[in-house]
Every structure is written in C-alpha cells, then in structure tokens.
Phi, psi and omega in degrees: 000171181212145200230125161197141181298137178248192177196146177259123165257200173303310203273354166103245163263163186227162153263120177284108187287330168233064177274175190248011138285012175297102133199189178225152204250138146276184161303313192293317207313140240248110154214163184287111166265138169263189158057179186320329194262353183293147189066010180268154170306333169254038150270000170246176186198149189338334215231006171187078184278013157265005202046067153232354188213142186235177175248154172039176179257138164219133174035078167259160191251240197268163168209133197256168176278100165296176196269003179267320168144352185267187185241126179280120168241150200229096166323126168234252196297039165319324192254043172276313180299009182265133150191193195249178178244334172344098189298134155318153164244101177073049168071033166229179173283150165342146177245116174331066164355159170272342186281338185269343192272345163282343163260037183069305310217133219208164184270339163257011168037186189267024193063042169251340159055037185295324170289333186273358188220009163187120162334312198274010181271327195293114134327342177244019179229313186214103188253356162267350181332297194270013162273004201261348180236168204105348186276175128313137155238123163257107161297134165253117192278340273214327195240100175285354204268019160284149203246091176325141163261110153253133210263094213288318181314336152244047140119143177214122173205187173275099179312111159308283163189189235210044206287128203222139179196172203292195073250167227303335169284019186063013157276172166280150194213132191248100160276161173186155175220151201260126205254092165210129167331049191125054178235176185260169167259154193221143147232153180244163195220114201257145188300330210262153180260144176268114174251135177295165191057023177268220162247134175244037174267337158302318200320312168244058159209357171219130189160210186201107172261141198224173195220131175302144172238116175248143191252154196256336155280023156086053182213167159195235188141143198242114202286131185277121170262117205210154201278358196274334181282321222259348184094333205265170163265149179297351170260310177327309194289310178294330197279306199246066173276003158275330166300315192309286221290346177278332177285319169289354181117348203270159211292144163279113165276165177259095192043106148308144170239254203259116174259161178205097246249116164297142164275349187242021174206133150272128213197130146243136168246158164265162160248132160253104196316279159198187176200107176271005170290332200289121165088340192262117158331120157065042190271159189296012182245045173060311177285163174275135161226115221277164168275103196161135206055255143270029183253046203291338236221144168284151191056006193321098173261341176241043168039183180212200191214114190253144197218114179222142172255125171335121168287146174065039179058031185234123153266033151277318196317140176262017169218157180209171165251147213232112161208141141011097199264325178179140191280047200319147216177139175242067185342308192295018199216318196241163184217053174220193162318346196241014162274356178084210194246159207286355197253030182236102161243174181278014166281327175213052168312126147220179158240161158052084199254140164236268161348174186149146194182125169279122145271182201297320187274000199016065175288167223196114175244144202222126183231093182310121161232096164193243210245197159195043186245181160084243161273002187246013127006097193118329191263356135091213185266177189269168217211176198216118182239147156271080168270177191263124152312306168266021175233335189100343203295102170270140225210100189305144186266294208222156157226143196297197169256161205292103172110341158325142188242115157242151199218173164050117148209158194223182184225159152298165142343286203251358166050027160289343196227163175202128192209121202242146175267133165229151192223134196040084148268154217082181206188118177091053191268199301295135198309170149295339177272327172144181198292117193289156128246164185260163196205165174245114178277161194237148177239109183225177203266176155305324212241030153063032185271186170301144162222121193073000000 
C-alpha cells in the first residue's frame, strides 16, 4: 500500500514529493495483531511463536475512513501467495484441510510463487501463515512512526471494505463483504461507545459480529456468530468466519464487494458482482446455492445492488427490511429477468457493479468490473454512474479505458475535486505504447463548482 499526500497548484494536483507522510506498507512491514485470535495457536509460527505480530499487507482492497481519523484497509486475495513446495504422491496433490480449501489457499498459488523463494508463503513449511491474513488492518495515515494493526475481530475472509457509520446509541457499526461466490455480508457492532476525541482502542476489538440472513418476504436479520450458534471458539470464529456464518445459517450472495452507508437515510447497500455458480448443480464452489431473495437469478453474470433498511433507524439493530436497489441487466439482449430492473436502459447499461460510495449530498456512485462483449454487448468498458436512492434513476458519469477496473473514489476537502482510481488498465500487456498503469484522475467541473 501507499500512503501519500497530494496538493492542488496552478498545474493541478500533485503529489508532495516530500511530505512526511510519504510511505509504503509491504509484505514486509512490521504490524500488530489483535482481538480474539492474537496468541492463538493457530497464529502462531516459528518466526512469531507468540501469534501477536505479523509482516505485511496483501492485496487490499477498499479502505475506509473512521470518524477518529485512521483507515480500515481490507486484505481481499491474499490467498493466491500461498502455495506448497511439497513434493507429489503418483501426481497428485498435497492433501488439503477443509479450512484451506474454504479460503482457497492451493498448492500452486495464483503464480506469483512467493513460496518457492520464502518459507513463509509455503504451506507445507508454515501451514499457520495464512491464518495470519485476511483481516481488517487499521492504518493512521496521519502518524508514520505508527504500527498497523490487524483487527482479527471482525473477521478473516477476503475482505472488500469496511463501510462504517455511528448508531444512534454512539456504537460503532462496520459493514463488510466477503467477494467469494456464495460468501456472506457481514457486520461488526462494537460494545463500547464512540466519543469523539476519546479513547478508541476497544471500539475494534469488544463487540460483536454478525453475517446477514436475508428472507424472501423482504425482511431479515442479522445472525451473531457466537460460540454458543456456531460450535466454534471466539478466536475460531475470528479465524475460520466463513465456516462460523455457515454454521449459523447465513444466505450465501452473489460476491458481496463494496458496502455502502447513505448519510442522509439509514440505509446500506451491497454490490453483488455476479455469480455463475447460483442454481448450478455440483458447481464448483460445492455448496447449492439456492436462487432466491437477494439473489433471483441463476447463473447470474451482471449482478444487482441489494439495499436494506435498519428496523428502528438503527444500524445496531439485529433485524432489517430488504429490496433491490437494481437489477444489471441488458434489455438490448434480453426480454426477461436478465433484461435487468426498470431503472435499467439503454443509457446506463452496465454489468458486474463493485466499487460504491455515497456522497455528502447523499447520491450513490457505482463503479463497475466487468466484461462488455457477448451479452454484455452495449455496456462498453467499465464505468462510473450516479444514482438517486429515491427515484432509482441512474445515470452514466464517466467510462474508463479499455481493460480497466474503476474502483475507489474520495472528494477533496472542499469537494471540488473527485478523485477516481482506475486499475489495470489496458489488455495484452505490453501495449505499443508501453506498459498501462493504473492510476488516479482528479475529476473538477469547468466552472470549479461542487462535484458529487
């Protein structure tokens, strides 16, 4: 990760090349475990025989702001670096745990092949490594001489982000999704109340987490994973929380991605990317994962954006109502459920909705990854729409370069600047023009008004 400052001049933003909040977190970097699972046996390893302290960050995603000022950044495909060195028996593979094979973690990793040149990537050398990734890590950007934390208490999946707001009693309440075919939405509810300028070191660490149950008459609830439902220990539960929330019951989604809290409604939305697993007999990711609530459509390749509301105005509450926000869809292909929801035209096609982010005014920004050949025929490269929560209308912004993901967006201070990520962009590298990057655009009006 990279933590660094910009500044807007005559020539526009910039970077300060020598603030002194210039830095970058590795593989390497020295940080702090927390929460239920710190000390447990199975965290620890030869090179940290108490499980309190781990090296690096991997393949994060989104990271959100808390109102004390550090950032939840969120470990997603961590477990592509892992893989064994372990020689076959007759060709066939290392034999596998059910805890390695529900978080992916594979004898050939994703080819980055971190294992064949450091022990601790190896799985048949340190077979607690990857229980060691996978968290929240709360950053302070603000202090470098500071020590990430990862906060084993809500949870280890492949994290999306962390979407965070008040409720009304002053806890903290973390939304999060887990982005695996038939995984779950997850919230943590914290015990302790937040004041500002106070102390906030319990805030992620006593509490309570819990993995949504959506219901098909628009109601839900959200189930506490606790050792008395799941069987598991309060470290178990932090370690293997996809084993918990399956034990507790909870609906298998289509990839949760990017959660997202309105400021002016209580409300949270999800993105569910897609799922060609939904409905399909003996798909490869073993469980049925039935069709049905938020979830309609079998085979589901352009997703949809599911929106529930807090019973009593609480996002503390353990219970909510449920709807569509939208339905992706291609109308131009299709004259079925898989023509999308009504607020779907032939104006703002998109597919595969991830990314998400409310602004001040509280408008709904949507950042799409996914294809645009086949059925997606019409939706062009991916892109970034605004919608109104309360009329549904949506609306295309902007669209990326060819091969692109856009993802992440924030405003300047004065919300003049809007400033969107876009990542691997380009296709077949390397281009004739030389290698793409991914990068960040500042997005401002002409006439230097507000934007979002």
């Amino acid at each position: 990760m990279s933590i660094f400052e910009v500044a807007e001049n005559e020539n526009g933003w910039a970077v300060v090349v020598d603030s002194p909040y210039n830095r970058r977190l590795t593989h390497n970097t020295p940080m702090r475990i927390s929460g239920p699972a710190a000390g447990h046996d199975l965290l620890k390893t030869e090179a940290d025989p108490t499980g309190t302290e781990s090296l690096g960050t991997m393949n994060n995603c989104g990271s959100d702001r808390t109102p004390w000022g550090t950032y939840l950044t969120c470990e997603e495909n961590w477990n592509g670096y892992f893989g064994s060195t372990e020689e076959r028996q007759d060709q066939k593979p290392i034999s596998m745990t059910a805890e390695q094979q529900r978080y992916g973690v594979g004898v050939d990793g994703w080819g980055y092949d971190y294992h064949k040149w450091d022990a601790r990537f190896d799985i048949s050398k340190n077979p607690n490594e990857p229980h060691r990734v996978g968290y929240i890590v709360e950053i302070d950007p603000t202090d470098p001489d500071s020590t990430p934390i990862k906060r084993t208490a809500l949870g280890r999946f492949k994290h999306e982000n962390a979407a965070n707001t008040i409720a009304p009693d002053g806890r903290f309440v973390a939304y999060m999704g887990d982005d695996e075919r038939g995984e779950f939405m997850y919230k943590w509810v914290s015990r302790d109340v937040y004041v500002p300028g106070g102390d906030t070191s319990t805030l992620l660490e006593e509490g309570q987490l819990y993995a949504a149950k959506f219901h098909d008459d628009g109601t839900g609830e959200w189930l506490a994973l606790t050792p008395e439902v799941t069987g598991m220990s309060k470290a178990e539960i932090a370690i293997f929380s996809r084993i918990a929330a399956s034990q507790a019951g909870a609906t298998t989604m289509d990839r949760p991605e990017w959660i997202a809290v309105n400021p002016m409604a209580t409300e949270g939305y999800c993105a569910l990317t897609n799922n060609r697993e939904r409905g399909v007999k003996n798909n490869p990711g073993g469980d049925w994962q039935e069709v049905g609530g938020p979830n309609p459509r079998a085979e589901n390749n352009f997703g949809q954006i599911v929106r529930w509301y807090p019973d009593g105005h609480d996002h503390a509450s353990k219970t909510f109502s449920w709807d569509l926000y939208v339905l992706a869809g291609n109308p131009q292909v299709y004259d079925n459920v898989y023509a999308g929801s009504d607020n779907i035209n032939e104006g703002n096609l998109f597919n595969s909705p991830d990314g998400m982010m409310f602004d001040s005014a509280g408008m709904l920004w949507i950042q799409t990854d996914g294809d645009d050949e086949g059925e997606f025929v019409g939706m062009g490269n991916n892109q970034m729409l605004v919608g109104d929560p309360a009329t549904g209308q949506i609306e295309r912004f902007l669209t990326g370069p060819y091969g692109c993901e856009v993802t992440g967006l924030c405003w300047s201070a004065d919300r003049r600047t809007m400033f969107v990520g876009i990542q691997h962009p380009g296709a077949g590298f390397p281009t004739a023009d030389g290698l793409p990057r991914s990068s960040i655009i500042a997005v401002k009006r002409d006439d230097n008004a507000l934007v979002g």
